[in-house]
C-alpha positions in Angstrom: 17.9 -54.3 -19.2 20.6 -51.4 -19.1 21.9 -50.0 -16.2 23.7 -46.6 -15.5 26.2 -46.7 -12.0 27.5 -43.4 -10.7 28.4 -42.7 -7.9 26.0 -44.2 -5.5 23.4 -44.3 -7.6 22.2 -47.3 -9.3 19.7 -46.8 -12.3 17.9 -49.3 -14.1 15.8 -49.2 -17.4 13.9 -52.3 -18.5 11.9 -52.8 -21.9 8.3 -54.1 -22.1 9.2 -57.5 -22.4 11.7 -57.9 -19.3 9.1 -56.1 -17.3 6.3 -58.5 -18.7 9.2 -61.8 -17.6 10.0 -60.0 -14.3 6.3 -59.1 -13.3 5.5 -63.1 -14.1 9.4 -64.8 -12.9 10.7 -62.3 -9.6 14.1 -62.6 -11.7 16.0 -60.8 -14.4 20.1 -61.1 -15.2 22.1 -59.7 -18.2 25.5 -59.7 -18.0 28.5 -58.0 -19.6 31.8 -60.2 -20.5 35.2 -59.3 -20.2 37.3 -61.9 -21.6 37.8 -63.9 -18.7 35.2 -62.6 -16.5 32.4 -60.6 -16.5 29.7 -58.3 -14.6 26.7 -60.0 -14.0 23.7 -57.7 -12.6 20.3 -59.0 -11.8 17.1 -58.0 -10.4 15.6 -60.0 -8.1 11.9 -60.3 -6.3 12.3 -60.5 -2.9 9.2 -61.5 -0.4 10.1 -59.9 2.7 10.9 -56.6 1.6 9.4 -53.3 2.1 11.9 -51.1 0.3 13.8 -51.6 -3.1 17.8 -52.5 -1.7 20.5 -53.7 -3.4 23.9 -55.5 -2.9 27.3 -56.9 -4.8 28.6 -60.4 -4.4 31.0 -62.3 -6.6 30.6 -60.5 -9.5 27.1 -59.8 -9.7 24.9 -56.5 -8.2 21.8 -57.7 -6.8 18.7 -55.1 -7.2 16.1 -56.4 -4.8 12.6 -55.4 -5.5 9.4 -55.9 -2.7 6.8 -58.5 -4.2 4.4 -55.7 -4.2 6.1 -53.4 -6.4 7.3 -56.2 -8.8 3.7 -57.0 -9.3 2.5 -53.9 -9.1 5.0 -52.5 -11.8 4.2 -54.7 -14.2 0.4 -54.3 -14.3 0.3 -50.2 -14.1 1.2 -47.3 -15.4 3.7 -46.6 -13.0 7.1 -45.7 -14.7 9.6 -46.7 -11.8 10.5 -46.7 -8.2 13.4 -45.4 -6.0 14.8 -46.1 -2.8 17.9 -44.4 -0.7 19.1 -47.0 0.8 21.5 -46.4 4.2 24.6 -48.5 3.5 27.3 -46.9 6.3 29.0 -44.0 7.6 25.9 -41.7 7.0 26.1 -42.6 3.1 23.5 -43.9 1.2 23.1 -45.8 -2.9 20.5 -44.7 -4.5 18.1 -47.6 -6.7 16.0 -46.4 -9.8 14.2 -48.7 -11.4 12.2 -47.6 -14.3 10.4 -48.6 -17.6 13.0 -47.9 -21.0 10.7 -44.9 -23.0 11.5 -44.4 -26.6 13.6 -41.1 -27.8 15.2 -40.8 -24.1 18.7 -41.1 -25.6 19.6 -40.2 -29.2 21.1 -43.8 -30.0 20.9 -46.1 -32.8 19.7 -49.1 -30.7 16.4 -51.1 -31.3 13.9 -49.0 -29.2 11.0 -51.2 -30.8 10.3 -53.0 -27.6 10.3 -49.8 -25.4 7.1 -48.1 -24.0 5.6 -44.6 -25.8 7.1 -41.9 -24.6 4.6 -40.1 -23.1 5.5 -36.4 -23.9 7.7 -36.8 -27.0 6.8 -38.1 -30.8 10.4 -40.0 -32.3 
């Protein structure tokens, strides 16, 4: 699972096998260490929602995704969803989740476990 924060926006990419364990478990964490502490960032399934939403406590951001779309994700073709979610003051954080393609980023990481690029031959 990687994540990419800035600003208010909150993006999310996951391979084919955390979207296979979220679509069957409603939960996902990974978490960076610091030393003595680290950053903890999970997605979560949540039954009562209607929209993806997201919060931070103790250490660890919280992306909360409605049952529907957590199933639904895992068994389509659907690349991702996002949400703008209100959070004060006429601001709002914006949550992308998506599935990790191959040959988005020109890295040197294992990509073996991402989905086809649709449009692009690596």
């Amino acid at each position: 699972m990687k994540i990419r924060i800035k600003g208010n926006s909150i993006r999310i990419r996951l391979s084919r096998t955390e979207i296979a364990d979220f679509g069957a478990n409603g939960y996902l964490t990974e978490k960076t260490e610091f030393g003595n502490s680290a950053f903890a960032y999970a997605l979560q399934s949540d039954a009562t929602g209607s929209a993806l939403s997201a919060n931070f406590v103790n250490g660890t951001m919280t992306v909360y995704v409605p049952v529907a779309m957590q199933k639904e994700w895992a068994e389509t073709d659907i690349v991702g969803y996002e949400h703008n979610m209100p959070i004060g003051d006429a601001k709002q954080l914006l949550i992308l989740i998506e599935k990790d393609f191959k040959c988005i980023d020109n890295t040197t990481e294992d990509q073996s476990d991402n989905y086809e690029h649709p449009t692009k031959v690596c």
